[in-house]
N, C-alpha and C positions, 0 to 999 in steps of 0.2 A: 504494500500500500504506500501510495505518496503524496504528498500535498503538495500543490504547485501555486505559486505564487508570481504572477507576471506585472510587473510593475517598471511602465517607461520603457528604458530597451534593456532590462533585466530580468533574467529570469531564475525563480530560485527555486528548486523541489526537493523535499527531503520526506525524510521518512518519520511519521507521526511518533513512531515508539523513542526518538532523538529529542531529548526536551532542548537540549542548545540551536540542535536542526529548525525545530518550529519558532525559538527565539529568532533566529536570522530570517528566518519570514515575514517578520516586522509586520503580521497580519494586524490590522485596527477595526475597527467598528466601521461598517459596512464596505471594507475591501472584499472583492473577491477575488476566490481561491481555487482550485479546478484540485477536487479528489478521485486519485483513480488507484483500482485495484481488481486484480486478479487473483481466482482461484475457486475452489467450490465456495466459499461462503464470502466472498467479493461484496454481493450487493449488501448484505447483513453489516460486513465491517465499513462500507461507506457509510450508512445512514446512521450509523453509531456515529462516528466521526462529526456527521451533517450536527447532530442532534445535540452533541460534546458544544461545538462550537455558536449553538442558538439558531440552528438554520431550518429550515421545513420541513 
């Protein structure tokens, strides 16, 4: 799984379970952030993530 964070002409993805990783995301109150993952239970650990972060 990874969070991706595109800001300007940067782009930064790291891995959620990396708490420094998600620090340097410099995510703020209504940036967005494109989560994606693979595997059998994919969609289950996106909407965790979605849900972590205050999102639909």
């Amino acid at each position: 799984m990874f969070i991706r964070n595109e800001s300007g002409n940067q782009i930064h993805e790291v891995n959620p379970k990396s708490v420094l990783g998600l620090a340097t995301l410099q995510l703020r109150n209504g940036v967005e952030a494109t989560v994606r993952a693979e595997g059998k239970d994919a969609e289950e650990a996106v909407l965790e993530v979605i849900r972590f972060f205050g999102g639909e």
